[in-house]
C-alpha positions as CSV (number, residue, x, y, z in Angstrom):
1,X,-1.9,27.7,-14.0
2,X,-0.1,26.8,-11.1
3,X,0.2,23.2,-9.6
4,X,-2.4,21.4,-8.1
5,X,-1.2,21.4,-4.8
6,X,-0.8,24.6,-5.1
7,X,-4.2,25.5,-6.0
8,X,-5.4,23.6,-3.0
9,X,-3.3,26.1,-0.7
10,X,-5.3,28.7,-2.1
11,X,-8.6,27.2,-1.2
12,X,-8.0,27.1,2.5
13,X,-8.9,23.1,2.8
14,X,-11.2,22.9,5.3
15,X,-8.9,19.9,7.0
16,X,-5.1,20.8,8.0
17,X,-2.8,19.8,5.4
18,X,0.6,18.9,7.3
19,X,3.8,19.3,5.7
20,X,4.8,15.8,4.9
21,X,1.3,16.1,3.4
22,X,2.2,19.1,1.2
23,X,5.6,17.7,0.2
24,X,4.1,14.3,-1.0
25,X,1.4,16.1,-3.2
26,X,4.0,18.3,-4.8
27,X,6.2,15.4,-5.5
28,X,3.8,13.2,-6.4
29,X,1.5,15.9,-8.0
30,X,-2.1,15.1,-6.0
31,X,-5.0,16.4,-7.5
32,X,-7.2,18.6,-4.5
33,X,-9.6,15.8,-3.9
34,X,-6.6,13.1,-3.4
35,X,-4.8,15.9,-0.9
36,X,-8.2,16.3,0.9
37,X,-8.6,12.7,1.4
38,X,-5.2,12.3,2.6
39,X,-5.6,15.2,5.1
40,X,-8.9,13.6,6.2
41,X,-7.2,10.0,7.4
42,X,-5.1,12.6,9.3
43,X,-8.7,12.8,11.2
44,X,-9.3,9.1,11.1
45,X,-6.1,7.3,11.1
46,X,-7.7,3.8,11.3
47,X,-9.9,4.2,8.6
48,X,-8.7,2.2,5.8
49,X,-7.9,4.6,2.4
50,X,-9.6,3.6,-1.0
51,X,-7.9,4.2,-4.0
52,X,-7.0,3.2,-7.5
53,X,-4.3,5.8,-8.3
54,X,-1.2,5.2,-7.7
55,X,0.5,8.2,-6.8
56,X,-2.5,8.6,-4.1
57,X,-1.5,4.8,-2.9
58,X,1.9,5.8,-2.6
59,X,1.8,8.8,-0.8
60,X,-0.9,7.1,1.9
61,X,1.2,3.9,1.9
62,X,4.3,6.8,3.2
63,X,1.9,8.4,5.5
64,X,1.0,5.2,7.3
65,X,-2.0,4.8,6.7
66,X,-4.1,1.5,5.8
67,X,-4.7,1.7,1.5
68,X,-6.3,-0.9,-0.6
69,X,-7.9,-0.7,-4.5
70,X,-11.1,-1.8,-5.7
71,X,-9.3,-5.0,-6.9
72,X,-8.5,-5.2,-2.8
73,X,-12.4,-4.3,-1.6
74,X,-13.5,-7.2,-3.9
75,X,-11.2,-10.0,-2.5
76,X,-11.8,-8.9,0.9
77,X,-15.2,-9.3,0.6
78,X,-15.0,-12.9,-1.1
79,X,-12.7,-14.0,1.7
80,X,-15.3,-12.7,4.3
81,X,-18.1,-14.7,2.1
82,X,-19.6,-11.4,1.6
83,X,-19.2,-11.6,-2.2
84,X,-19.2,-14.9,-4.7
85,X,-16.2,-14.8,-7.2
86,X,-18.8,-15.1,-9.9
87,X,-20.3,-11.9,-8.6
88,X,-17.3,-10.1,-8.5
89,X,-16.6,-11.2,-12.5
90,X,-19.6,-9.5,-13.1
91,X,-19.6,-6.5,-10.9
């Protein structure tokens, strides 16, 4: 079975995977569904990227785009008095 990236070549994505794109999810090895996301915020730059793996982080964080984790959503949302800490304990 070959890589996952290079399973996803095979596919024909239905969003443009660029080359820095390709060479991050070899070297990182992406699943399809992190390389699709990734080829997305090509689409949608500003759009902030949610993730809690880390190779994804790491290869969106080298792309340039915006990435925070679930961890990140939930103190966001306390700052903007959105969510009560106790809430988020229990969430």
């Amino acid at each position: 079975m070959g890589s996952p990236s290079r399973l996803y070549e095979r596919k024909k994505a239905p969003h443009p995977i660029t080359p820095s794109l390709l060479a991050l999810s070899r070297a990182l090895m992406l699943d399809a569904g992190e390389i699709e996301a990734l080829a997305i915020m090509a689409e949608t730059p500003q759009a902030l990227f949610l993730t809690d793996d880390a190779a994804a982080r790491l290869a969106a964080e080298e792309l340039g785009y915006r990435v925070r984790g679930s961890i990140g959503i939930l103190l966001r949302a306390i700052r903007r008095g959105r969510l009560m800490a106790a809430e988020a304990v229990l969430a």
